[in-house]
N, C-alpha and C positions, 0 to 999 in steps of 0.2 A: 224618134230621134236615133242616129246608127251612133255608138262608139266603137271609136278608132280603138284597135286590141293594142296596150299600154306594152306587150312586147312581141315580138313577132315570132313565130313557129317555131321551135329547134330540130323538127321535123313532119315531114308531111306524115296524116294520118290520122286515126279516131283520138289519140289521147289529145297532140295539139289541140284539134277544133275542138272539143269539148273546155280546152283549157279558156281557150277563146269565147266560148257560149258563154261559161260564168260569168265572164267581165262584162257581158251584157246585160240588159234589162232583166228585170225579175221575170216578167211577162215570156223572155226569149227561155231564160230558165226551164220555167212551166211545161213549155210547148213539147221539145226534146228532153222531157226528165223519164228516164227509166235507167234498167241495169246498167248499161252500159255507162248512163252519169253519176251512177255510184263509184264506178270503178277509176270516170273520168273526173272526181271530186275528191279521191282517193290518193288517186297520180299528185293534183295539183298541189295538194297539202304537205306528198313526199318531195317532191320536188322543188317547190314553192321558196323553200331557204337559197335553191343554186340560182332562182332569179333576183335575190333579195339583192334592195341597194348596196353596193358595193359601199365598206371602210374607205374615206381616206387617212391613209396617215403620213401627218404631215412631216415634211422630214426637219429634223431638227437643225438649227438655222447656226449655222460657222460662224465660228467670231473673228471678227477681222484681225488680221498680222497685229495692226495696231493697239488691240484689245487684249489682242494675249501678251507682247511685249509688256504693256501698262500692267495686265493683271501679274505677268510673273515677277515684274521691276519689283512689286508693292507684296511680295509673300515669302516666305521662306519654305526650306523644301526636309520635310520630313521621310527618312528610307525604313518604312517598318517591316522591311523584310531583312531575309539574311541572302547576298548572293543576289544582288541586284546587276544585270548584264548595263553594260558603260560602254553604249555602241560610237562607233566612230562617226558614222552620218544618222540621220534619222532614218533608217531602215533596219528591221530586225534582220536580215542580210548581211546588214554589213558587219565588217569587225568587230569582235568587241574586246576593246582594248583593258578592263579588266572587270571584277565583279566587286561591287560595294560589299560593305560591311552595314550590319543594322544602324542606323543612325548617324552612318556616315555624314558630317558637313560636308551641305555642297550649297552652289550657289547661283543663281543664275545668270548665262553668261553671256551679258548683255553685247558684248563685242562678236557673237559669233555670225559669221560670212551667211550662213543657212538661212533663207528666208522661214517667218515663227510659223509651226505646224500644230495642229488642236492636237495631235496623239503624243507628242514629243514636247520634252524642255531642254536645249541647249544647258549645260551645268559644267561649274568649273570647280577643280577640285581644289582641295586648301594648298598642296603640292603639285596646282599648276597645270593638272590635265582636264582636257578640254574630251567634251564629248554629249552625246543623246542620250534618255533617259525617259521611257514612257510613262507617261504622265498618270495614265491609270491606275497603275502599282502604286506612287507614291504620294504623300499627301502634303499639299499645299495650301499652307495656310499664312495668315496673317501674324505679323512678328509677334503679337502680343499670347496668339493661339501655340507658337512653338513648342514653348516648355510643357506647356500641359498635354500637349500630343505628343511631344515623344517620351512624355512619361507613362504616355496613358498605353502608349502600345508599345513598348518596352515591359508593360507591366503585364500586359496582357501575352505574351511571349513566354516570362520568366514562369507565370502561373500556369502558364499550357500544358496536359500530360504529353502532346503531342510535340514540342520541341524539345528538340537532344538536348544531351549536356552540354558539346560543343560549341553550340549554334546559344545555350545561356550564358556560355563563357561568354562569347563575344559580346555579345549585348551590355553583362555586367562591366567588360571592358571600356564599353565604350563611355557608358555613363559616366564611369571614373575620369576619363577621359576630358570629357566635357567639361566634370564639374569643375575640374583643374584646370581649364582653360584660360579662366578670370573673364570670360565673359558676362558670369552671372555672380552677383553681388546680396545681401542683404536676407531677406527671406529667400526667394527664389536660390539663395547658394545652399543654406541649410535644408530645404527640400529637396533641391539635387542630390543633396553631399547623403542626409538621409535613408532618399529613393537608394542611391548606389549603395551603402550597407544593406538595404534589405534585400537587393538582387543579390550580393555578394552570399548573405544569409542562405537562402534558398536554393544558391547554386552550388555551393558547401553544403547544405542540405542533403540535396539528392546526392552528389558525390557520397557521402556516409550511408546514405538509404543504400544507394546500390554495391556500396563496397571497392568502388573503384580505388584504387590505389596509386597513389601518382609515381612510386618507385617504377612501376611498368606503362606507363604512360606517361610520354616526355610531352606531350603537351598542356597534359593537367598541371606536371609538376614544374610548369614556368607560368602559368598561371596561379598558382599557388607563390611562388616567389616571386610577381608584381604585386601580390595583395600581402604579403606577409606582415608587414605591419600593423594590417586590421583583422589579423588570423590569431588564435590561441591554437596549444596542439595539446589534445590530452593522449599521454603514452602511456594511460590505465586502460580506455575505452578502444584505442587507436584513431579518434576521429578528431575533424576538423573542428573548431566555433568561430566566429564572430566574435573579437574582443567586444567586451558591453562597452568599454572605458572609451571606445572611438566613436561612439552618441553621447556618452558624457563631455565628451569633451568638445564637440560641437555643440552644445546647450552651454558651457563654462564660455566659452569664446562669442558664442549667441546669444544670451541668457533671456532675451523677451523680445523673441518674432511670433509668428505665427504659428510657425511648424515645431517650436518647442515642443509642445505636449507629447506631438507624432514621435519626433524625435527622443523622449524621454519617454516613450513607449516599447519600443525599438529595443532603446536600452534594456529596459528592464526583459522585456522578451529574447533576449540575446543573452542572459546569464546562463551560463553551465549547471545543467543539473547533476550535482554531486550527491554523492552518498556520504553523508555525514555520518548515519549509523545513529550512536546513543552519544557522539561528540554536541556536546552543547554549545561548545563557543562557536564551531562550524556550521550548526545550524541558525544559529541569529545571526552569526556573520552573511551568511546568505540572504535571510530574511532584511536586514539592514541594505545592503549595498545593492539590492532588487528594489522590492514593492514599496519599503517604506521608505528608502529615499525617492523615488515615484510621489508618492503621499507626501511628504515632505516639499516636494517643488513645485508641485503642481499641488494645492489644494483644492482650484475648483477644475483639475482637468478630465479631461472623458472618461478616464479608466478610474477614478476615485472611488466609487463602487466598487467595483470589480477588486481590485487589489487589496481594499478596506477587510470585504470578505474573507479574502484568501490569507490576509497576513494575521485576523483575527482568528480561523479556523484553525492555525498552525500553532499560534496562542496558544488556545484553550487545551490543544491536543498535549503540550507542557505542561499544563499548568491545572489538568484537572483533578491531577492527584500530588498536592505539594510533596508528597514525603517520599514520593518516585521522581522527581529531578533530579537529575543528575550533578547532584553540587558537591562531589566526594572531600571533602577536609584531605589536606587544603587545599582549596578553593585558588585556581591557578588567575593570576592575572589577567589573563586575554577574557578569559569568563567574565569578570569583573567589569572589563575595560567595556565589553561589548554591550552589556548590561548599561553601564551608564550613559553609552555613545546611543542607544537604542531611546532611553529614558526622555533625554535632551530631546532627540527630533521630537518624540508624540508628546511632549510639552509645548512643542511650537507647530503643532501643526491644527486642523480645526477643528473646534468645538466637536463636534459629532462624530469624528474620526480616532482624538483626541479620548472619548468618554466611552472608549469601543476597546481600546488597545493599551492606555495605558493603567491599567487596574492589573493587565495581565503580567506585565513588566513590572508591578512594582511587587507582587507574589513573588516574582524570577528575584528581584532583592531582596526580599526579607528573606527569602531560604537559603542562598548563597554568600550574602554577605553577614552570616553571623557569628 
């Protein structure tokens, strides 16, 4: 029987035919096997990949004008960068009439003249400007997915060691922005309202880490005077905080969503670490309007553990030697007051928490109120 050679010669000469001999019969093998079909069994092997069947790959199938209209109609448009180009046609060529900001609203701009492009999303901005936007960059998702993506990569920005300070100003800006919009209502505004105190947190953070100074930096110190009302100034330390009383008061105004706990977390991680020194009313004032009002509102919330320890370790650090308290005769009222305002919450709070803290508190009155 002859078989046909499955590929043809890539050049005349001993290596081809030999290439050829193989794909024959065992018997054709045999006949012609010496040195030379070692060498020519040798070839075939190294070479044998450049005749291998060719990959196809299949090219990825365009979605019709119609399909991308429908999908962008039905999504909204998340910008998780900073400095997004806002070109005038769909061509990175063309103008670009200006650059987004992080989380800029934009919207899709079902009026535009441009037939729909798979690289490009026609977008219209809240003030009316019209333009291209590649669609790679930004993400598009479903109205219900919005909030959680731009929180999600707003969050993932503010924590980056790799984003300037600048670049988390804006973002913390925007967020504020948003949440004051009245778009978002109920749970979803306390989690915004929230998320924006912790970016604000973080980006007053690093401003104090690195000692920036907004006296010599006029655009730190106008960002500093949009947030001033959620700002505390200590002019002991010279640094910024986060008022806590601006998550208190979103939990007063919220009292039982979802994000409370988170919210009532925030807070309590947002109080000013002072130095009280051997001041006692200073130190349970602390310890009160922190952790144990935490423990106090939240009984079964996440950080109950966590804070139960911390406000019992501080306790005991009080109170393990009664006749070293600080309760000098007399005994000034704020000590007193704090003593009894401390007493009340760990009488209403629970069972376990309650049989942890308040033995410790009632030591702090028998020594100071006698």
């Amino acid at each position: 029987m002859n078989f046909r050679p499955l590929l043809k010669p890539f050049r005349r000469g001993v290596v081809s035919s030999y290439i050829i001999l193989f794909m024959r019969p065992k018997s054709a093998v045999c006949i012609r096997f010496g040195f030379s079909s070692y060498f020519a069994i040798l070839m075939f092997f190294m070479v044998g990949p450049v005749f291998s069947t060719p990959t196809l790959v299949e090219k990825q199938k365009q979605a019709k004008p119609s399909e991308l209209v429908k999908r962008d109609s039905n999504s909204l448009i998340v910008i998780p960068v900073i400095g997004l180009n806002l070109h005038l046609f769909a061509d990175v060529k063309s103008d670009v009439l200006r650059k987004l900001k992080f989380g800029e609203p934009v919207s899709f701009d079902k009026d535009s003249l441009e037939s729909p492009k798979e690289d490009w999303i026609p977008v219209k901005l809240e003030d009316g400007l019209s333009g291209f936007i590649k669609r790679s960059i930004v993400r598009s998702v479903p109205p219900k997915q919005y909030l959680p993506t731009l929180l999600f990569e707003a969050e993932r920005m503010i924590l980056s060691k790799d984003v300037d300070f600048l670049a988390k100003q804006e973002i913390t800006d925007t967020i504020f922005q948003i949440s004051g919009s009245g778009k978002f209502t109920g749970d979803d505004f306390i989690f915004l309202r929230a998320k924006a105190g912790f970016f604000l947190k973080k980006t007053v953070d690093l401003m104090n880490t690195k000692g920036i100074k907004p006296d010599n930096d006029p655009a730190t110190l106008e960002f500093l005077k949009r947030h001033q009302t959620q700002l505390l100034y200590d002019y002991t330390s010279g640094k910024y905080y986060v008022d806590s009383n601006y998550f208190w008061k979103l939990l007063e105004s919220y009292p039982k969503t979802k994000h409370s706990d988170y919210a009532g977390y925030l807070a309590t991680e947002s109080m000013p670490n002072v130095d009280c020194g051997a001041d006692l009313r200073c130190r349970l004032e602390e310890l009160r309007k922190g952790k144990l009002r935490y423990i106090y509102l939240f009984p079964t919330g996440n950080y109950i553990n966590l804070y139960t320890k911390d406000l019992v370790s501080s306790l005991q650090s009080m109170t393990k030697d009664p006749d070293s308290i600080p309760c000098f005769t007399p005994v000034g009222e704020g000590i007193k007051s704090e003593i009894n305002q401390m007493i009340r919450y760990a009488s209403e709070i629970g069972p376990r928490e309650k049989k942890q803290i308040l033995p410790h508190l009632q030591i702090l009155k028998k020594e100071c109120f006698r």
